[in-house]
N, C-alpha and C positions, 0 to 999 in steps of 0.2 A: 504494500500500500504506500502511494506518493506520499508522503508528507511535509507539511509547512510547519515551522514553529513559529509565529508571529508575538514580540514580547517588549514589553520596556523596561528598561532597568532603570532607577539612577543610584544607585549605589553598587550597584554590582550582583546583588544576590538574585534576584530575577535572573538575571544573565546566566548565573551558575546555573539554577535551574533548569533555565532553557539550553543550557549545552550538554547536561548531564543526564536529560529527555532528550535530546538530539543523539547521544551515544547510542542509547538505546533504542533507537528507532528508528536509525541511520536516516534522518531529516534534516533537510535545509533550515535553515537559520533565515531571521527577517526581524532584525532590531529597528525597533519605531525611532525616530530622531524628534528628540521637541526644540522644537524652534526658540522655546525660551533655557536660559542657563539655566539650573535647578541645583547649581553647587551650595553648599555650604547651609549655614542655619537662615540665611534670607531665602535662599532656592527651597528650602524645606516648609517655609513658611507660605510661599507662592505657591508652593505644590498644593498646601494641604488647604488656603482659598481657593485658586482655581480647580480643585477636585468638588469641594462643598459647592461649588458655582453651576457644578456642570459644566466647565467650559469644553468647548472643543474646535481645539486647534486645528487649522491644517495643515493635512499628512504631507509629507514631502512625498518624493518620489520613492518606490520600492524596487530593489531589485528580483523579486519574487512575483508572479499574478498568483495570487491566493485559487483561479479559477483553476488552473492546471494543475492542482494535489485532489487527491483522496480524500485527506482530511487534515484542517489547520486547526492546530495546536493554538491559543493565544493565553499569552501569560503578561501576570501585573503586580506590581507590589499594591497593597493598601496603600491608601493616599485617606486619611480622612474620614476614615467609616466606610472608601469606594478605592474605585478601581482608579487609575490614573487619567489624565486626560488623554493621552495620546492611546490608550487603548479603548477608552470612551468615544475617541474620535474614529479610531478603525470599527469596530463595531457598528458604530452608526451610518458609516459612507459604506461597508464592505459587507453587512451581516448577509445583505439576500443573495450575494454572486460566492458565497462559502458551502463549499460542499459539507460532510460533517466537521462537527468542530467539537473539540475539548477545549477544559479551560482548568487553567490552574493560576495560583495566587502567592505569595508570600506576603509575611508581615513579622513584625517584630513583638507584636502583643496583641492583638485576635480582631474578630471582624473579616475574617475567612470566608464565614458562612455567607456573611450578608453579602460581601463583595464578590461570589460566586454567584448567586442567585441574582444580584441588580446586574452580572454581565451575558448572563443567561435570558435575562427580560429583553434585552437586544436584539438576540438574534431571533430568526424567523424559526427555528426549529429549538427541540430542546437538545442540549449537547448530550456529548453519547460519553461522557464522564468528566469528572472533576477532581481536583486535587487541591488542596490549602494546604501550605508547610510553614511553621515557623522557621524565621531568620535562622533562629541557632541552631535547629535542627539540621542545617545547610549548611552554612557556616561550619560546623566540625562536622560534620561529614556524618550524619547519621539520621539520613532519610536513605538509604538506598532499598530499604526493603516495602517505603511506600513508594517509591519513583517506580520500582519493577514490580511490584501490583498495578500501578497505574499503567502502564507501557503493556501490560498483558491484556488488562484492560481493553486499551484501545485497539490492539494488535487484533484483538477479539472482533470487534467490529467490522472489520475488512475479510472475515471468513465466510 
């Protein structure tokens, strides 16, 4: 099965995620770019107004068409009680041209669930699985036995 990872990072541990689901599923990678800097404790603070705001920015260009995979993957850190904006914004411009899609989340203290289900309200179909991990669980390396449930998961779906 084709597969897309579609994801934002700004700290890095999305990213981990999405390459550590990417081992596993031998899938292409598709890092969101946000147009605004999000460094530092001012960029964390923009983040987590523009998430409460709903904003959504727009997407740059992608080296991926989400329409040629099987199924895209989209992953997001918690922003706010939500998903980020740059994955708030692929959602909203991309959810109906998405074949199946999973979603997965990270966060540093919880809001998993919810920000699973508001990016799940997005798309035109329901996902065919999901994942929430805490930061530290990532961070030191001890999610790998819910990453290969989830990766069976999805591998499932394509039988």
């Amino acid at each position: 099965m084709k597969t897309l990872i579609v994801y934002y990072s700004r700290t890095g541990t999305t990213e981990t995620m999405a390459n550590l689901l990417a081992e596993r599923l031998d899938a292409d990678l598709e890092p969101l770019i946000d147009p605004t800097s999000r460094a530092g404790i001012k960029g964390f603070w923009s983040a987590a107004k523009d998430a409460r705001t709903q904003a959504t920015p727009e997407l740059g260009a992608m080296v991926h068409n989400p329409e040629d995979y099987d199924l895209v993957l989209v992953g997001t850190p918690v922003w706010a009680g939500t998903m980020s904006v740059m994955v708030r914004s692929f959602l909203t411009q991309c959810a109906e041209k998405l074949p199946k899609v999973g979603l997965f989340a990270t966060t540093s203290i919880s809001d998993l669930d919810e920000t699973l289900e508001q990016m799940a309200k997005l798309l035109t179909s329901q996902p065919v699985a999901t994942l929430g991990i805490k930061r530290k669980f990532i961070t030191k390396n001890r999610c790998a036995d819910q990453l290969d449930a989830f990766a069976e998961q999805l591998k499932a779906t394509g039988e």
